[in-house]
C-alpha positions as CSV (number, residue, x, y, z in Angstrom):
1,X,34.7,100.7,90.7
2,X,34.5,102.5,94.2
3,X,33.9,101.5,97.7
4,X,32.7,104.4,99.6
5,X,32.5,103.3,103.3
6,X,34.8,102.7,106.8
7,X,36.6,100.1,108.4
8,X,33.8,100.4,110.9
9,X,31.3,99.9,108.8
10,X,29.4,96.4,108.9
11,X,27.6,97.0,105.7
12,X,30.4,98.0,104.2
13,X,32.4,95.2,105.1
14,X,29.5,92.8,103.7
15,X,30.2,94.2,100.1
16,X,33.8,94.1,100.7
17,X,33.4,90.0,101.2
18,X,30.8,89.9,98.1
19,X,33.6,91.4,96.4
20,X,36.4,89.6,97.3
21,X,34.3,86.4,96.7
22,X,34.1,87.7,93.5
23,X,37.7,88.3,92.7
24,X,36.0,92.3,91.2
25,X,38.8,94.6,91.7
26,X,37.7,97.8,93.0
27,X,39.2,101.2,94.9
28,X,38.1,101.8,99.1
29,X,37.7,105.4,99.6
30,X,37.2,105.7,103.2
31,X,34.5,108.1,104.1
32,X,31.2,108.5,106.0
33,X,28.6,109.9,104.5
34,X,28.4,112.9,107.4
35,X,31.8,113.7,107.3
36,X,32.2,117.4,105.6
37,X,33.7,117.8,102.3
38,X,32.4,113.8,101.6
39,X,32.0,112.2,98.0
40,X,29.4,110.7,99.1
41,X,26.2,112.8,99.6
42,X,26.5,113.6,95.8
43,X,26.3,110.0,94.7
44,X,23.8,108.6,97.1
45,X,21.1,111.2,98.2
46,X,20.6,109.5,101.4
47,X,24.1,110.1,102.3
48,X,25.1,106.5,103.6
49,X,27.9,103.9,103.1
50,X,28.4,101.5,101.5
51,X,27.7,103.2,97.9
52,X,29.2,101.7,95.2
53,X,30.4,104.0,92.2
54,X,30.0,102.1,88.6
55,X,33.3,102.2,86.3
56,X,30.3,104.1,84.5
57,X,30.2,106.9,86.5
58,X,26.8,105.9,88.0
59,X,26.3,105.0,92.0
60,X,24.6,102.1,93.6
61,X,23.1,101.8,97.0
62,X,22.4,100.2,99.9
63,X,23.8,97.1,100.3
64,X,21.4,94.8,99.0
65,X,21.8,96.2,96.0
66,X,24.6,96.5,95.3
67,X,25.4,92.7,96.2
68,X,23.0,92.1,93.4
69,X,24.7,94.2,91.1
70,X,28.2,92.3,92.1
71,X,26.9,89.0,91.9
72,X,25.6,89.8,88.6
73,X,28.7,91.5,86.4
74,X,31.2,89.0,88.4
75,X,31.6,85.5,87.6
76,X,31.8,82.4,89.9
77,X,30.8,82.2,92.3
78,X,27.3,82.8,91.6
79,X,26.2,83.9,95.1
80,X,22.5,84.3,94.8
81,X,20.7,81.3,92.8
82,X,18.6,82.2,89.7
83,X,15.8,79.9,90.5
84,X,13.0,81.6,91.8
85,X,12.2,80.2,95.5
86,X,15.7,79.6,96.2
87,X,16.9,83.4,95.0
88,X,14.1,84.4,97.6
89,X,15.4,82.0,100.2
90,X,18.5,83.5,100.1
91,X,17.7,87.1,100.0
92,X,15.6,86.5,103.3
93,X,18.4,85.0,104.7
94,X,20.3,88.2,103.7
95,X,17.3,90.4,105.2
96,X,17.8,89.1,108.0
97,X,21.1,89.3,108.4
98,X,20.8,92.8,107.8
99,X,17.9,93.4,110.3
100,X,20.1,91.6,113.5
101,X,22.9,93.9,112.4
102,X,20.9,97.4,111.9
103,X,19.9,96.2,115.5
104,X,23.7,95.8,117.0
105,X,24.5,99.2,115.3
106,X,21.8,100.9,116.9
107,X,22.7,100.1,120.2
108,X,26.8,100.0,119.7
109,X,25.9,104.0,118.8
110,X,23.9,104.5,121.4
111,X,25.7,103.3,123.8
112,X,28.7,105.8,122.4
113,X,26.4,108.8,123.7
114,X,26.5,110.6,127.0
115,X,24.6,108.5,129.6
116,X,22.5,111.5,130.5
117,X,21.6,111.4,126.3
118,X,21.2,107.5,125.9
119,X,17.6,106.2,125.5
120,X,15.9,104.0,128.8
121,X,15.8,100.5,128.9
122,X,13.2,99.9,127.1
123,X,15.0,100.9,124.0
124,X,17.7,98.7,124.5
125,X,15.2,96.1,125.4
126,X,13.4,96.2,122.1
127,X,16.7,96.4,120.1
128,X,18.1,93.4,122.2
129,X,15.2,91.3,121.4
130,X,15.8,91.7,118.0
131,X,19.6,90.5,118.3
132,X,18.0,87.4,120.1
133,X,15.4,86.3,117.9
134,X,17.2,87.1,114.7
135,X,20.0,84.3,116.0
136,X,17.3,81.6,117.4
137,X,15.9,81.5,113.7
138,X,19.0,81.7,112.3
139,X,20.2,78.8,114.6
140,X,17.1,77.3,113.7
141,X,17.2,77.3,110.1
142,X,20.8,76.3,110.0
143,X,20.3,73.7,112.1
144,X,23.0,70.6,110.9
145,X,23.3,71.7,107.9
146,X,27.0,73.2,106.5
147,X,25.6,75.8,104.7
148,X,22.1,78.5,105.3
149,X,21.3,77.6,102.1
150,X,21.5,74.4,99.8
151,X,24.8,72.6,99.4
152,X,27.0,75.4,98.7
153,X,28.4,78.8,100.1
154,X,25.8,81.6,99.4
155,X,24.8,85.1,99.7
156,X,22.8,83.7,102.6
157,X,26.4,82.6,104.7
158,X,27.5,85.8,103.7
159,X,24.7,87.8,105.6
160,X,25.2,85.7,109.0
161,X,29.1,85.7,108.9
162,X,29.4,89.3,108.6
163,X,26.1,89.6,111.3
164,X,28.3,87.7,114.2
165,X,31.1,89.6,113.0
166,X,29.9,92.2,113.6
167,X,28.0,91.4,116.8
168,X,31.6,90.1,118.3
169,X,33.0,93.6,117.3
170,X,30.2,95.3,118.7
171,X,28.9,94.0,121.8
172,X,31.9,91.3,122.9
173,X,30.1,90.8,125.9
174,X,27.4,88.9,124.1
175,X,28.0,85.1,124.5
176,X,26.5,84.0,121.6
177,X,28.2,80.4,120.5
178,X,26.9,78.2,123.9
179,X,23.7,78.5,122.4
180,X,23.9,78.5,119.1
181,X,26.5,76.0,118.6
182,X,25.1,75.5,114.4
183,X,26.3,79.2,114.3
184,X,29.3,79.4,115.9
185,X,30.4,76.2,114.2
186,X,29.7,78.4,110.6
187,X,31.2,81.1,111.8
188,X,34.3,79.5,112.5
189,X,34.4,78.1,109.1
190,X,33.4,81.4,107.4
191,X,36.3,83.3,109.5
192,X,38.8,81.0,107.9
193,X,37.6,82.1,103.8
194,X,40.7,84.7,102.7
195,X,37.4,87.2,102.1
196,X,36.6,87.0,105.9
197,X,39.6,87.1,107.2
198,X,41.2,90.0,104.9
199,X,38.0,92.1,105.8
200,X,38.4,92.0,109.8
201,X,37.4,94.8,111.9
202,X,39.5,97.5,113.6
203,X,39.6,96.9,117.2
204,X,36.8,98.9,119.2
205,X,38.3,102.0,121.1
């Protein structure tokens, strides 16, 4: 199989941890989707990363999917549950993981633009308030338990680890763990699995 996706990527590096829970060898071709001459826009239509190439020639894509598809052909771990309410448990853990992330990346890139080209406050505002939120129910939810869902490591840990990865990476000036002390607690635990910890971040320039 191949990885299509950056160091940079969040999304990206949420597969790279499904996989490497997994134990799935696979190839990382580094690309973005924009970037001329890329694989990519020929395998996924909507030109983004992470797209997963199949050892059968075909591509999958976006993320969720592909974690699916991962969790499915690997063995144990089995990171999303087959019984019914507690596959959708996870998965809205995972949603909204995603969703506080989409969020951070939105305003890391804007933020990257020209001050004279960056939106008003209001923008940020709305983008902030979905960072905030998205961690109160999470912080919520997790409460004193060990894991986001059930008795085990899941899919759901998975979407929060790589979340406040992410949001560290991001947006370091967000102090996040004095008030959510269930989620920095997890994270500190998640940041110390081999898959965290061999998928880290480049440093922000």
């Amino acid at each position: 199989m191949k990885l299509y996706g950056t160091p940079r990527s969040p999304f990206a590096r949420k597969i790279r941890i499904v996989l490497a829970e997994k134990n799935l060898p696979y190839e990382m071709v580094v690309t973005r989707g924009s970037t001329p001459d890329s694989p990519v826009p020929a395998l996924n239509p909507l030109g983004k990363v992470p797209t997963l190439q199949r050892d059968d020639g075909r591509a999958l894509y976006d993320s969720p999917v592909i974690a699916e598809y991962l969790d499915g052909i690997g063995s144990t771990p089995k990171l999303i549950p087959e019984d019914f309410e507690s596959r959708i448990e996870v998965r809205r853990w995972e949603a909204l993981g995603d969703g506080v992330t989409e969020a951070i990346v939105a305003v890391n890139h804007e933020r990257l633009e020209p001050i004279e080209k960056q939106h008003n406050a209001e923008w940020f505002a709305k983008r902030q308030a979905k960072i905030t939120l998205g961690l109160a129910l999470m912080e919520r939810d997790l409460g004193k338990k060990d894991w986001c869902f059930g008795d085990r490591f899941t899919l759901a840990d998975i979407a929060v680890g790589y979340a406040l990865g992410y949001l560290d990476f991001a947006l370091p000036e967000v102090e996040w763990r004095s008030k959510h002390p269930a989620l920095a607690k997890l994270a500190a635990r998640l940041n110390a699995r081999p898959s965290f910890s061999s998928t880290p971040h480049p440093e922000q320039h």
